[in-house]
C-alpha positions in Angstrom: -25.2 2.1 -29.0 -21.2 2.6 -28.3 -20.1 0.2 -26.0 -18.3 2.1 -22.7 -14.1 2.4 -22.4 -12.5 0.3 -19.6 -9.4 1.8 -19.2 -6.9 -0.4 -17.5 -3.2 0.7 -15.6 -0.7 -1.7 -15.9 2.9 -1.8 -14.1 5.0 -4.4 -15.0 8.3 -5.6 -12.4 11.2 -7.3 -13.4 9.4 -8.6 -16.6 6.0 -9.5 -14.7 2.7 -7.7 -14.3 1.4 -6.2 -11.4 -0.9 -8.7 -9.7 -2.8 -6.4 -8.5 -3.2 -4.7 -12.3 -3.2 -8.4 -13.4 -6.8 -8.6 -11.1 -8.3 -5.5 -12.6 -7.1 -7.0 -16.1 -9.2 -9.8 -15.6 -12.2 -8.4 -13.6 -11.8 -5.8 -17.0 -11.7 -8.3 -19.3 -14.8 -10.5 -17.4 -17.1 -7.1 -18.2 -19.8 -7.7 -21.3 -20.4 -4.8 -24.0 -17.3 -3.4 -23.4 -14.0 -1.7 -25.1 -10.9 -2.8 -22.9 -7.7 -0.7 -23.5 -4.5 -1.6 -21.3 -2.2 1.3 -20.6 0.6 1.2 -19.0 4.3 4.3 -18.9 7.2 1.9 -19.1 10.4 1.5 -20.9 10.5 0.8 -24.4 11.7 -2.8 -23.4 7.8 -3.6 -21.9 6.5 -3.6 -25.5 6.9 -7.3 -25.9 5.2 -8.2 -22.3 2.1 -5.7 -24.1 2.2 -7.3 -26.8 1.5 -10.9 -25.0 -1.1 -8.8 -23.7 -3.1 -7.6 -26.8 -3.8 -11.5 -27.1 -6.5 -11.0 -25.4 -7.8 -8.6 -28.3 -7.6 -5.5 -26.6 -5.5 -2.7 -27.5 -2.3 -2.1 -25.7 -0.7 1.6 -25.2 2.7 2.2 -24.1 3.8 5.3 -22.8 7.8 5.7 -23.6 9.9 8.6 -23.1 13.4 8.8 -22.0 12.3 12.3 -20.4 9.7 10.1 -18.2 12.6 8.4 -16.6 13.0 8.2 -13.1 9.5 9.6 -12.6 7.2 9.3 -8.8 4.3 9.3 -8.5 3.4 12.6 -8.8 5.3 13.0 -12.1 3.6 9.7 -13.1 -0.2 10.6 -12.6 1.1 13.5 -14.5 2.3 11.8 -17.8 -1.0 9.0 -17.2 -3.6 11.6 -16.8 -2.2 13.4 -20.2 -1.9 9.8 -22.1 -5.7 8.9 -20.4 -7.0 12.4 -21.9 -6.1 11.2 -25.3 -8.2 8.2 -24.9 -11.1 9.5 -22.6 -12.3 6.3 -21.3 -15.7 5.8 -19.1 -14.2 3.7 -16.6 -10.7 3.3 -15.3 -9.8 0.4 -13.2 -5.9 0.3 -11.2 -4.2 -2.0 -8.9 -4.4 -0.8 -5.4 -0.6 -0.5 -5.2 2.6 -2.0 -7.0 4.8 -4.1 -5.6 8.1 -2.3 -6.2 6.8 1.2 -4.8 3.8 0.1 -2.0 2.7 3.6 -2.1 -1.3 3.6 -3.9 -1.2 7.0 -4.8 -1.0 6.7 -8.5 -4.9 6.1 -8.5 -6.3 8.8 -6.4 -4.0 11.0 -8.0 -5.5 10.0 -11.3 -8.7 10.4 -10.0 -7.8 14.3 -9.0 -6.6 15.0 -11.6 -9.0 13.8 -14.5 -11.8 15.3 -12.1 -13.5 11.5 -11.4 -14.9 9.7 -8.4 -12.6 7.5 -6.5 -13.3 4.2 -5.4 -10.8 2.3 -3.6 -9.7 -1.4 -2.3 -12.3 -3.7 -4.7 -12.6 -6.9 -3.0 -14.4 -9.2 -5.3 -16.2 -8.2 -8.7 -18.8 -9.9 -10.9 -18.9 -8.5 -13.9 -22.0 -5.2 -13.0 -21.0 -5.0 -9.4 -17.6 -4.4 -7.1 -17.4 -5.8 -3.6 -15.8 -3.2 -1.6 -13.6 -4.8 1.8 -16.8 -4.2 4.2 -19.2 -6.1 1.8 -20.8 -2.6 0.3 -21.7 -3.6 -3.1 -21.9 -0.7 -5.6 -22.6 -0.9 -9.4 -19.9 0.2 -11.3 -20.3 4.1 -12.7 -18.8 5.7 -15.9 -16.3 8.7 -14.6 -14.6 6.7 -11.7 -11.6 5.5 -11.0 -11.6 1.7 -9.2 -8.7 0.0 -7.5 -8.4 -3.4 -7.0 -6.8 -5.8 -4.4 -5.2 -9.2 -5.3 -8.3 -11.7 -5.9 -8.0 -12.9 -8.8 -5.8 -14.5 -11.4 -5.6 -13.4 -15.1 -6.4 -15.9 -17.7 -4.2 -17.4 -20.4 -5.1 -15.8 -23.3 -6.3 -18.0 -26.2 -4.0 -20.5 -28.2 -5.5 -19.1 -31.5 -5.4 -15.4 -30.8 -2.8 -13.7 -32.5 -0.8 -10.1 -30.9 -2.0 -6.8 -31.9 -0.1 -3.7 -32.8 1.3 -2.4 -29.2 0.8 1.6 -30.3 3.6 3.7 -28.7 3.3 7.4 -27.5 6.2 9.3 -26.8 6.5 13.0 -25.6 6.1 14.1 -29.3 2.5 12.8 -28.6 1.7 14.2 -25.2 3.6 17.5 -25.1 4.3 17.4 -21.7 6.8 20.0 -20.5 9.8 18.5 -19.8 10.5 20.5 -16.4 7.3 18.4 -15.2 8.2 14.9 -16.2 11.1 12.3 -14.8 13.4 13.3 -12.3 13.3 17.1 -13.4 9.7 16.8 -12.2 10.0 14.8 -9.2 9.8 16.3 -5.8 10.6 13.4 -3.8 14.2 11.6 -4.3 15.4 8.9 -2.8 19.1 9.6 -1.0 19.7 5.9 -0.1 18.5 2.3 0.0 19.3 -0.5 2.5 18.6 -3.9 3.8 15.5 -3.2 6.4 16.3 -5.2 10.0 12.6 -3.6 11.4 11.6 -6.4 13.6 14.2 -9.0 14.0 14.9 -10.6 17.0 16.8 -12.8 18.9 14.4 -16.5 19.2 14.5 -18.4 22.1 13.3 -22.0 21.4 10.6 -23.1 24.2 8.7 -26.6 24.6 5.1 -26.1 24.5 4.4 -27.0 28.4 5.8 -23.1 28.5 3.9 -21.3 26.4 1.5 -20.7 29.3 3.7 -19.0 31.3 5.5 -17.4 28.8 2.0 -15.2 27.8 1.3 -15.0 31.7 4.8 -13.0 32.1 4.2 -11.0 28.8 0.9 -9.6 30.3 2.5 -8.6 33.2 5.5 -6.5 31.6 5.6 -3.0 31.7 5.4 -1.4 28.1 6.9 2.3 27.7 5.6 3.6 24.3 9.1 4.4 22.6 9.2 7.5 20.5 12.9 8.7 20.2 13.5 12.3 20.7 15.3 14.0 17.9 18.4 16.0 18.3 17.9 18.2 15.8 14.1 19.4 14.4 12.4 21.8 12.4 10.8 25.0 13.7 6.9 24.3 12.7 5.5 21.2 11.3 1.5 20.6 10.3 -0.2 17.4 10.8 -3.6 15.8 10.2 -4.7 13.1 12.0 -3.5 10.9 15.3 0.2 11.8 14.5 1.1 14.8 16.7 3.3 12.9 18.7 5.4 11.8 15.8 5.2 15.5 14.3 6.2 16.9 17.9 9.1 14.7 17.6 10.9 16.0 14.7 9.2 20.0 15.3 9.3 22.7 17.7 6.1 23.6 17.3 3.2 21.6 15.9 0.0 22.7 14.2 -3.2 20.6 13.3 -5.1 21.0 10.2 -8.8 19.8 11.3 -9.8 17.7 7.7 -13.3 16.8 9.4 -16.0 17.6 6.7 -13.6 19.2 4.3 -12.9 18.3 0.6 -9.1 18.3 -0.9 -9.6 21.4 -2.6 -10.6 23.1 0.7 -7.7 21.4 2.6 -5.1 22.5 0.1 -6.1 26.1 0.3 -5.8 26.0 4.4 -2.1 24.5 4.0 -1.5 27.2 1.5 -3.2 29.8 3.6 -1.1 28.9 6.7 2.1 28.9 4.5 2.6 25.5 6.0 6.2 23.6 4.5 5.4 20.0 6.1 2.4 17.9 6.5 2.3 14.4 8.3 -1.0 12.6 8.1 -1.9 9.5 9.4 -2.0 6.3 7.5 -5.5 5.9 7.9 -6.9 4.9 4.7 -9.1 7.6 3.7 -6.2 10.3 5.0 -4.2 8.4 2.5 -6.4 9.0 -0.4 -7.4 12.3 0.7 -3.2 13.3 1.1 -2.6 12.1 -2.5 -5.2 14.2 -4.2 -4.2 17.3 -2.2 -0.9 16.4 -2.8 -1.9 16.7 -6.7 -3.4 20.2 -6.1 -0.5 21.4 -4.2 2.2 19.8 -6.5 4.0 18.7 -3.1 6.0 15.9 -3.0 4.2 13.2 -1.4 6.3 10.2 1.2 3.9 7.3 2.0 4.0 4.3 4.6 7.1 6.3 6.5 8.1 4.3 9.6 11.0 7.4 10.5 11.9 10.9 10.3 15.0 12.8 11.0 16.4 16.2 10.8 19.7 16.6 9.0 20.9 20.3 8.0 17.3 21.6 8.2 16.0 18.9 5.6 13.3 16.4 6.9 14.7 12.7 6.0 12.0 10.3 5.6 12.1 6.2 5.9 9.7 4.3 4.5 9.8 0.1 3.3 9.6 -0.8 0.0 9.4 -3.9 -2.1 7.3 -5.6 0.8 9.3 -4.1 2.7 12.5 -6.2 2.3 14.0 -2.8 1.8 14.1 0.2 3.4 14.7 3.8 1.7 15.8 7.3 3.0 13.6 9.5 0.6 13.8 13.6 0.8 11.8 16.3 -1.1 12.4 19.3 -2.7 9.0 20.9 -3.4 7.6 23.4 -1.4 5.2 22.0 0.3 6.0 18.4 1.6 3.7 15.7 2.2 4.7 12.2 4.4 1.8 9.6 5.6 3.3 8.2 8.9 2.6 4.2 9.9 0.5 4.2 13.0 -0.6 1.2 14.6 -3.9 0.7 14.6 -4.6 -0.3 18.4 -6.9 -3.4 19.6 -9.4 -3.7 22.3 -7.4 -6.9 23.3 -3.6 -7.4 25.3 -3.5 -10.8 23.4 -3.5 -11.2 19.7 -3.7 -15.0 18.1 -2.9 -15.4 14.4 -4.2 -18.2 12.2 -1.4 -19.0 9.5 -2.1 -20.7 6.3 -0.3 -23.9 7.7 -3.0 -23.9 10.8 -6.4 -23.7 8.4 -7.2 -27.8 10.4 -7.1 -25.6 13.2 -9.2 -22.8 13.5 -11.9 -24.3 16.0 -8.9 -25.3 18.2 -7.1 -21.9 18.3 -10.4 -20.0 18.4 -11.4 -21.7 22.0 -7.7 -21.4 23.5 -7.9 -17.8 22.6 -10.9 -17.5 24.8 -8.6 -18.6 27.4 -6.7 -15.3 27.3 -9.2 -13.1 26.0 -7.2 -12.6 23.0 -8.5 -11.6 19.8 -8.0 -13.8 16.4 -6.2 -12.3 13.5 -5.6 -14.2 10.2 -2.5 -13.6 7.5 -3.9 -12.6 4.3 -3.6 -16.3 2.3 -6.2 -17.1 4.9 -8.7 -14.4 4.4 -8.1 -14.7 0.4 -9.5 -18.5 1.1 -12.6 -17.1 2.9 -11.3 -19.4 6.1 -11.5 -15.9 8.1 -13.0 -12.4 7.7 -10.7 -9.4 6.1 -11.7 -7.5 9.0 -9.3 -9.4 10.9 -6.1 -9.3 8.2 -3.0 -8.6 9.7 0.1 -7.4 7.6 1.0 -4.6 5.3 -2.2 -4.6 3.3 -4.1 -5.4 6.6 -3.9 -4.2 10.4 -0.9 -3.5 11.5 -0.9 -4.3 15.4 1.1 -3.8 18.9 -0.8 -6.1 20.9 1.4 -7.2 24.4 1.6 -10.6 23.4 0.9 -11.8 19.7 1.3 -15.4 18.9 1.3 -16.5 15.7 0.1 -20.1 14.3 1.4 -22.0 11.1 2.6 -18.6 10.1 5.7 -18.7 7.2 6.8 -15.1 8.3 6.5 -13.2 5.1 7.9 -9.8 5.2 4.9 -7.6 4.5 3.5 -9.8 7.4 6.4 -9.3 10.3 6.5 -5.1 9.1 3.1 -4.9 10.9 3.4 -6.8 14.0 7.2 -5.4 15.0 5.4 -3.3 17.6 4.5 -5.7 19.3 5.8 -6.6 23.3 6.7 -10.3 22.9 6.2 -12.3 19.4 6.1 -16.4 19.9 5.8 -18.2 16.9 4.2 -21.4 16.8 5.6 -23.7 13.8 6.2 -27.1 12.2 9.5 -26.0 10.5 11.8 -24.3 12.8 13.7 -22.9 9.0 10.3 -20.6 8.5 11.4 -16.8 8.1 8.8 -16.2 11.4 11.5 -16.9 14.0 14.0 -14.5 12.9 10.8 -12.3 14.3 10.0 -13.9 17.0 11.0 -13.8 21.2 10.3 -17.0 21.5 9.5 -20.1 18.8 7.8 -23.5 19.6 8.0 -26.2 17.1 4.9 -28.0 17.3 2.4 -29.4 14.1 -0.5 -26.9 14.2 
């Protein structure tokens, strides 16, 4: 009996994998009576990071063209999918995003265009069975596609293995039409980079005795939702989703597409039956799936994550984060159809939002009881829910919630970027810290420096 194909994307940055491919490496490599084959469309300068990897007695693949240069990610699922038909694996396993691009649509893409189920966010995996972020448990299936979060870390490989032959394909393998491949064959372009200021403020140091009255006169502030009115905006744009405001704000006239009960092939055919030139769907995570693999059909340039859009000469400008969000980039597209997933917050039954930092873990009991104080509701930063201390339901960040509670006060909390990006909507931040350097109180209204 032939053992199955696990086909595993890699991405490396600056000379390191992917943790997130490093996690479906090792959840690859933990799998019994199977063939593992690493792939990964790189520069011709990743062949010795491969060949590290082919230690682990797998074979390594790297896709190298100087035509592939500059690809997205539509051109990349392009170039993938062509290198993956050659090898025709069972099973292909992905990292849920990379950390240079954020965007996760490489995967679903994938998925559309080989024609196999999609399975997305893997929490935890035992070998037979992935954990999905609700605690479904489904046993893994040949023709599917699985993504996988940061859980684990990939094992040194052993001192006595020796490197394998890294095979290289170049276009003279996949016969890819050029026109389709790197920048040629890339509808989105990005016109400008630049150092993102989303959610800094001005910190006010406090002594504890105020924090009490400092949430009191938070609650009782008056918030305006702030949605800036463009001077300049499109005749028609088409949404999907909780984002006609945003679309109203950059259109004169706006148009839903109803995606209730409807697969991507139908979806695709209503946009191109209503001749539709611009789509924004909400972030939610299905809608982000379901926007890449339409995206696919349609061949439309695809913008994910965007926190702004503007109208310049008749061309829709959008800004999304990237690397963690440390940077911020003004991205435009050429194709005919194009596609943007907007940032929404994702709103809370509570006013009052607590957060339990990894420097707070002693705490939890403590924090939990004077939340009940204000009715607020308890959030965790994702080193805490990676440690089991707190559920993932209640993950706040980039690969989490993101949130725009009145008050949100945050406890042992360092402040990393892809954590301040999702709470910047909130009405008043305080920050509640031991080392009044931490990046949180560049973020924050007011800081208290207190051992938590």
């Amino acid at each position: 009996m032939n053992s199955k194909k696990v086909l595993v994307t890699l991405k490396f940055f600056k000379g390191e994998l992917n943790p997130f491919d490093a996690t479906a490496l090792e959840c690859a490599l933990s799998m019994t009576h199977v063939e593992v084959i690493a792939l990964t469309m790189a520069p011709i300068s990743v062949k010795e990071q491969l060949t590290q990897i082919s230690r682990f007695g797998i074979k390594c693949i790297l896709v190298s063209d100087v035509s592939y240069a500059g690809s997205d990610t539509l051109a990349t699922s392009l170039v993938l999918s062509e290198a993956i038909k050659e090898i025709e694996p069972d099973i292909i396993f992905c990292g849920r995003q990379s950390v240079d691009g954020d965007t996760a649509q490489v995967p679903p893409m994938l998925a559309q265009r080989l024609n196999y189920n999609f399975v997305n966010k893997v929490m935890d995996f035992d070998g037979q069975e992935a954990i999905l972020r609700d605690g479904e448990r489904l046993s893994i299936k040949s023709n599917t596609v699985y993504t996988f979060e940061k859980f684990k870390i990939l094992r040194f490989p052993s001192i006595f293995s020796k490197p394998q032959e890294v095979l290289v394909w170049n276009n003279d393998k996949l016969n890819i039409p050029i026109n389709l491949c790197g920048q040629k064959g890339s509808p989105t372009k990005v016109i400008r980079t630049f150092e993102s200021a989303v959610g800094r403020r001005f910190c006010e140091f406090i002594d504890e005795s105020q924090l009490d009255s400092i949430i009191q006169s938070a609650l009782n502030k008056k918030r305006d939702e702030i949605l800036v009115e463009k001077t300049e905006k499109l005749p028609l744009v088409h949404y999907v989703g909780k984002v006609e405001k945003i679309a109203k704000s950059i259109a004169e006239r706006t148009v839903c597409i109803n995606h209730n009960n409807k697969n991507a092939y139908e979806i695709a055919n209503e946009i191109k039956n209503l001749n539709a030139k611009v789509v924004i769907w909400e972030d939610d995570d299905k809608l982000k799936v379901l926007s890449s693999k339409v995206a696919t059909i349609l061949g439309a340039g695809n913008c994910a994550d965007c926190i702004d859009f503007k109208v310049q000469n008749s061309k829709l400008i959008m800004t999304r984060p990237a690397l963690g969000g440390t940077i911020s980039a003004d991205i435009v597209c050429d194709s005919d159809v194009s596609f943007a997933t907007a940032r929404t917050v994702k709103k809370g039954l509570k006013d009052v939002i607590f957060t339990i930092g990894y420097g707070a873990i002693n705490c939890v009991n403590d924090i939990k009881r004077l939340a009940e104080k204000y009715n607020a509701e308890v959030c965790a930063t994702r080193k805490v829910v990676d440690a089991g201390i707190m559920p993932y339901t209640s993950q706040v960040g980039l690969t989490g919630r993101i949130v725009s509670p009145k008050v949100y006060v945050s406890f042992g909390v360092s402040g990393a970027v892809q954590h301040t990006c999702a709470i910047s909507g909130a009405g008043t931040i305080i920050a509640i810290n031991n080392n009044k350097d931490e990046r949180i109180f560049d973020y924050a209204d007011y800081g208290v420096i207190k051992e938590v």
